[in-house]
Steps between C-alpha positions, in 0.01 A plus 500: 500500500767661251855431509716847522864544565661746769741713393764281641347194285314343766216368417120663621172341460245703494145540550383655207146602604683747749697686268342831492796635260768485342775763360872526408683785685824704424757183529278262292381289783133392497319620782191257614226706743256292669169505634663519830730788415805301524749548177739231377758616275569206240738479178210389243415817240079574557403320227627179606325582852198523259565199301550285817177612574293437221669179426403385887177618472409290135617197672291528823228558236592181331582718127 
């Protein structure tokens, strides 16, 4: 699981093998679609999204 914040600073952990995507809209909130078609609207920029990602998956992997 990844550790997100809502837009209100709340934070969201996440599991990241159901994120199906991720994009930034008008306001420059992050919005997180998943598998399930539920959407979770979350301050981090994409690329943190992505880095929480990869950084979850290399430890899992034990890299």
């Amino acid at each position: 699981m990844i550790a997100l914040r809502r837009r209100n600073g709340y934070p969201i952990f996440v599991n990241s093998d159901l994120i199906e995507t991720v994009e930034t809209v008008d306001d420059g909130s992050t919005v997180v679609t998943l598998t399930s078609g539920n959407t979770l609207v979350v301050s981090d920029p994409p690329e943190n999204v992505r880095e929480a990602i990869v950084e979850f998956r290399r430890r899992i992997a034990g890299h």
